[in-house]
C-alpha positions as CSV (number, residue, x, y, z in Angstrom):
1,X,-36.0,21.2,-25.6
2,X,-32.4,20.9,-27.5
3,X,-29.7,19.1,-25.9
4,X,-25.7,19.9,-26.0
5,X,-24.2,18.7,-29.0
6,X,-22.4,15.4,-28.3
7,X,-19.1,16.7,-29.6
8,X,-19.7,19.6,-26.5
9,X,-21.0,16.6,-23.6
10,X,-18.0,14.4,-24.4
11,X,-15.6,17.3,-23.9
12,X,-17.4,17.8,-20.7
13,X,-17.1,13.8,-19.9
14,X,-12.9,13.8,-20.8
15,X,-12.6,17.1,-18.7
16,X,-14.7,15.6,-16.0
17,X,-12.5,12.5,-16.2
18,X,-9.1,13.5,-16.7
19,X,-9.8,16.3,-13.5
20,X,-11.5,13.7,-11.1
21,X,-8.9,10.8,-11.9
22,X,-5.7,13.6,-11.4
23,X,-4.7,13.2,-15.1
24,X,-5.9,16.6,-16.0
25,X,-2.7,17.8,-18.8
26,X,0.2,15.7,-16.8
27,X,2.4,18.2,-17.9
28,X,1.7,21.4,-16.4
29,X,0.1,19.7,-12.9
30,X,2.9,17.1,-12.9
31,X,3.1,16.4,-8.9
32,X,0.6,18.3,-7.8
33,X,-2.3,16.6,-5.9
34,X,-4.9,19.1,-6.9
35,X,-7.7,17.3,-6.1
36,X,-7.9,17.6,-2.4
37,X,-8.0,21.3,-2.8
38,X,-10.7,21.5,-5.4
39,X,-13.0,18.9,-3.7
40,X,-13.0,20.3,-0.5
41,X,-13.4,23.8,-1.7
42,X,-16.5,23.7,-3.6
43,X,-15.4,27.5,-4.9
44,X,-12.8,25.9,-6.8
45,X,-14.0,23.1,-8.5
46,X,-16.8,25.8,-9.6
47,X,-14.0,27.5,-10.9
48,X,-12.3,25.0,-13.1
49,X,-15.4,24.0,-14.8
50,X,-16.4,27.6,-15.3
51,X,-13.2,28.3,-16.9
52,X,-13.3,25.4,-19.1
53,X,-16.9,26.1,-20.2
54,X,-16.2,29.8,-20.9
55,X,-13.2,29.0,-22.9
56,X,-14.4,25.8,-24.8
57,X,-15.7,27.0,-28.4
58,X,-18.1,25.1,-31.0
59,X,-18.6,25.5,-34.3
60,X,-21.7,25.7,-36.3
61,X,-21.9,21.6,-36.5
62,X,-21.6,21.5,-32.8
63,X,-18.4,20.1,-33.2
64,X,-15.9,21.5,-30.2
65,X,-12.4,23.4,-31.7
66,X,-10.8,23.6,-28.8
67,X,-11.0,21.3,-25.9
68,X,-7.5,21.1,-25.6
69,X,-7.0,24.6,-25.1
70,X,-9.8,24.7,-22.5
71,X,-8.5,21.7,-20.5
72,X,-5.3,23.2,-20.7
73,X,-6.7,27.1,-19.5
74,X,-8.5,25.3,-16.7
75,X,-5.3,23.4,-15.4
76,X,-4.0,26.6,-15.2
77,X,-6.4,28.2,-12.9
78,X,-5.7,25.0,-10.8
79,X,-2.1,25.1,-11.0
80,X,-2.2,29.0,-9.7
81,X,-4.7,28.0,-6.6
82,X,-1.8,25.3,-5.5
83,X,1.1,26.8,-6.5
84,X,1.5,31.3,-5.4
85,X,4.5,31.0,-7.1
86,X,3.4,29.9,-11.1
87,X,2.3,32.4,-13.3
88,X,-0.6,31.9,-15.9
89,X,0.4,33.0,-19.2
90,X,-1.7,34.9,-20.8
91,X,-3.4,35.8,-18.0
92,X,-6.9,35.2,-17.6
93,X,-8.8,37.4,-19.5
94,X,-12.3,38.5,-17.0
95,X,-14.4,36.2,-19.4
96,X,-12.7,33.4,-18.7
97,X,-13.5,33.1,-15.0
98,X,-16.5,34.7,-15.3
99,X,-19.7,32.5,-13.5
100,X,-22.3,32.7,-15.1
101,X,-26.4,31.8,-13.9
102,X,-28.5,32.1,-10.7
């Protein structure tokens, strides 16, 4: 059995992190408490980690290209569940929020 690469599983742990500690890009969620939503909605937080797994890219090496861009792509799925009035641009693109197992 083959494991993650551990470029991919610390990406996971900063994501994991930054979203569980409220910290997730302070920019765009800036005074937004997020994380009552997402951890009483189980839907959600299923969401956000989809989205950033889905967007998140690896090269050959295993080495992640993007985690920036996927953090960022997942705090905008959150920022549009807490706030009707922002607008994700681009907009989500179906792969991006598409689930994906059982």
């Amino acid at each position: 059995m083959t494991h993650l690469p551990t470029d991919v599983r610390a990406a996971l742990r900063f994501f994991a992190f930054h979203l569980g500690n409220g910290t997730l890009d302070g920019e765009l969620l800036d005074g937004i408490d997020y994380r009552a939503r997402l951890f009483v909605y189980g839907s959600d937080l299923e969401m956000v980690f989809a989205v950033f797994a889905n967007v998140l890219e690896v090269d050959e090496q295993g080495q992640t290209v993007n985690d920036g861009e996927a953090q960022h792509r997942a705090a905008q799925w959150i920022r549009q569940r807490c706030d009707p009035a922002y607008r994700v641009e681009p907009p989500f693109a179906p792969w991006e929020t598409e689930l994906h197992g059982p």
